[in-house]
C-alpha positions in Angstrom: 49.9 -13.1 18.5 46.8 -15.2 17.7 44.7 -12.8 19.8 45.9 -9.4 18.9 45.7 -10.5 15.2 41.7 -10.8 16.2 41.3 -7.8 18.6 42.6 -6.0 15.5 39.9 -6.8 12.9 37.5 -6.6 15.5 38.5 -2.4 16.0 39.0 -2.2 12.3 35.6 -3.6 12.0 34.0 -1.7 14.6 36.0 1.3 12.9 34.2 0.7 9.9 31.0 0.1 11.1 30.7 3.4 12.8 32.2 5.2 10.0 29.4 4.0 7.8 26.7 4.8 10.7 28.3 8.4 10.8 28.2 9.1 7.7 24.5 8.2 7.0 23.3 10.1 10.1 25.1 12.9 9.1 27.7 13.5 12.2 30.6 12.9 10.0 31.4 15.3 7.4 34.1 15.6 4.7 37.2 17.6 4.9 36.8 21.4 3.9 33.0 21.1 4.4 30.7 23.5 6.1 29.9 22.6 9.5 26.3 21.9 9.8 26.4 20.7 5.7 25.2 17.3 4.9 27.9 14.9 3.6 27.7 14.2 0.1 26.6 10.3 0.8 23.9 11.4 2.9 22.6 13.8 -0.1 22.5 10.1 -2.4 20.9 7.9 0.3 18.5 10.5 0.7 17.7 11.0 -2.7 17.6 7.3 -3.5 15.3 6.3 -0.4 12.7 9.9 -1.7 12.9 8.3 -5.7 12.2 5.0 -4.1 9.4 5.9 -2.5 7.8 7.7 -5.3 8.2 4.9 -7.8 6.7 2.5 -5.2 3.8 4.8 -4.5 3.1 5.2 -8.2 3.6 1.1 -8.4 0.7 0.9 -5.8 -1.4 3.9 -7.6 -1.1 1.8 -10.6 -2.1 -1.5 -9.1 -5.3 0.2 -7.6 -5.9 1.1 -11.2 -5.5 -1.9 -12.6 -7.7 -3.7 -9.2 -10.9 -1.4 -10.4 -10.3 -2.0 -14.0 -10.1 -5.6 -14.5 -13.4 -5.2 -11.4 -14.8 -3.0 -13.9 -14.4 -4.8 -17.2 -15.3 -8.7 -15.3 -18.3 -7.0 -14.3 -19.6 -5.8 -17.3 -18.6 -8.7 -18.8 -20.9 -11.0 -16.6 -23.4 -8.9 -16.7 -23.7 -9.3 -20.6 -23.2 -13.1 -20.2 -25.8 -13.1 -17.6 -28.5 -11.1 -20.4 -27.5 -13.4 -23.0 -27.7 -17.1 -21.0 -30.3 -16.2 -18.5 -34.4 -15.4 -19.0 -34.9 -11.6 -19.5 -34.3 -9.3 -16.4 -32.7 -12.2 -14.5 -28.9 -11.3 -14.2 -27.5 -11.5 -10.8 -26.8 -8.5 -10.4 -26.0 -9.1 -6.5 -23.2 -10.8 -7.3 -21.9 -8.8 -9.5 -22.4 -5.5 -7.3 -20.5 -7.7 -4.7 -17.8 -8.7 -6.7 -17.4 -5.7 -7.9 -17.6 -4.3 -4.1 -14.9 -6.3 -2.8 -12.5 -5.2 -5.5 -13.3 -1.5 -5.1 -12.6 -1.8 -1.3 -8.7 -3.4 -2.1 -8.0 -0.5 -4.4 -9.2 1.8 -1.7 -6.4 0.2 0.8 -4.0 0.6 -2.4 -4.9 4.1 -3.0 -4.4 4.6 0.7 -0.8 2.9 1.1 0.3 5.0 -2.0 -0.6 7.8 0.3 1.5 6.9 3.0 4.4 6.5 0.7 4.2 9.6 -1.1 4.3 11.8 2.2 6.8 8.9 4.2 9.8 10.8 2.9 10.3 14.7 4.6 6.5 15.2 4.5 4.8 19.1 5.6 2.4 19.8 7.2 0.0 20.3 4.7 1.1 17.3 3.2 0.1 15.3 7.1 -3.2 17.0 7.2 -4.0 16.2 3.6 -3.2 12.8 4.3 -5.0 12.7 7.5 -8.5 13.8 5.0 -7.9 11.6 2.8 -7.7 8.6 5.3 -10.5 9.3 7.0 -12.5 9.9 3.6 -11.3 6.3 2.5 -11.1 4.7 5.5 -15.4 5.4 6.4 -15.9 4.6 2.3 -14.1 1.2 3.0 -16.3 0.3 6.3 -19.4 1.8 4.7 -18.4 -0.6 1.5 -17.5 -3.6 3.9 -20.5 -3.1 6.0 -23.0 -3.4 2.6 -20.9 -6.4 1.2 -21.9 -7.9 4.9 -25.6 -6.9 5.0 -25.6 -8.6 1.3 -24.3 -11.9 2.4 -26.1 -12.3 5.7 -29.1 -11.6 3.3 -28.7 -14.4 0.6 -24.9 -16.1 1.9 -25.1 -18.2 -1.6 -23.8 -14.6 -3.0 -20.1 -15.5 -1.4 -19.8 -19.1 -2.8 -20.8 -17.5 -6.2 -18.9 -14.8 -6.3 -16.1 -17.2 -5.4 -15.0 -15.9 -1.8 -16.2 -18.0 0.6 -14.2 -17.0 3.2 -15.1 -13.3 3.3 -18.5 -13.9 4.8 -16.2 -15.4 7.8 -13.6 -12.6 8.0 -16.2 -10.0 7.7 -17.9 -11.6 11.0 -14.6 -11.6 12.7 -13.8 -8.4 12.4 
């Protein structure tokens, strides 16, 4: 009795578990429904996962945004503390341009995830080959970016201590 008690949650289990995996791919559908029509819960998980998406590809956009404005705004910033504390014409500005370097390359990867996300969900293929311009534009601004900030340290490699990243001079060699 023991054992058929368990062989029975086990179907009703397995029951419900493929129940749930037809209806979000679509193979079940509802009673008095067109065949070929989506179910109804396929419609909501569809629509949630595309809302999703967009919200977390304006969530990145925004995060780029604020990457190259606080950049922005801390390099101003030490360049006007480097005019007012240092001798005249000696602000350092190599750090600053590197600084200000490294931060613009992490939005460009943030810019570049948010356009993956908006065309993840049903994308056209318009929407691809826009996609595949724009990765290619960003992707040879990023190495042409990375390669400078290199070139820069391996010129004077006291710029990385300063700037406070140490470690990129390493992980820029490694790559």
């Amino acid at each position: 009795m023991i054992s058929t008690a368990m062989s029975t949650k086990r179907r009703m289990a397995a029951a419900v578990v493929i129940g749930l995996l037809c209806l979000l791919t679509g193979t079940a559908h509802a009673q008095g429904a067109t065949v070929g029509a989506a179910p109804p819960l396929q419609g909501v998980v569809e629509g949630f996962v595309k809302n999703l998406t967009v919200y977390l590809a304006r969530f990145v956009e925004a995060a780029a945004a604020l990457v190259i404005g606080i950049a922005s705004i801390r390099g101003i910033a030490s360049y006007f503390i480097g005019m007012v504390r240092g001798p005249f014409g000696a602000v350092p500005k190599e750090e600053i341009r590197l600084s200000l370097g490294r931060s613009l390359a992490l939005a460009l990867e943030f810019e570049l995830g948010a356009d993956i996300l908006n065309t993840a969900v049903a994308p056209t293929w318009n929407q691809i080959g826009l996609l595949a311009a724009i990765a290619v534009l960003r992707t040879g601004l990023n190495y042409f970016l990375e390669r400078e900030l290199r070139n820069a340290e391996q010129r004077d490699p006291s710029v990385a201590t300063a700037t406070g990243d140490a470690g990129t001079a390493e992980s820029g060699a490694e790559k």
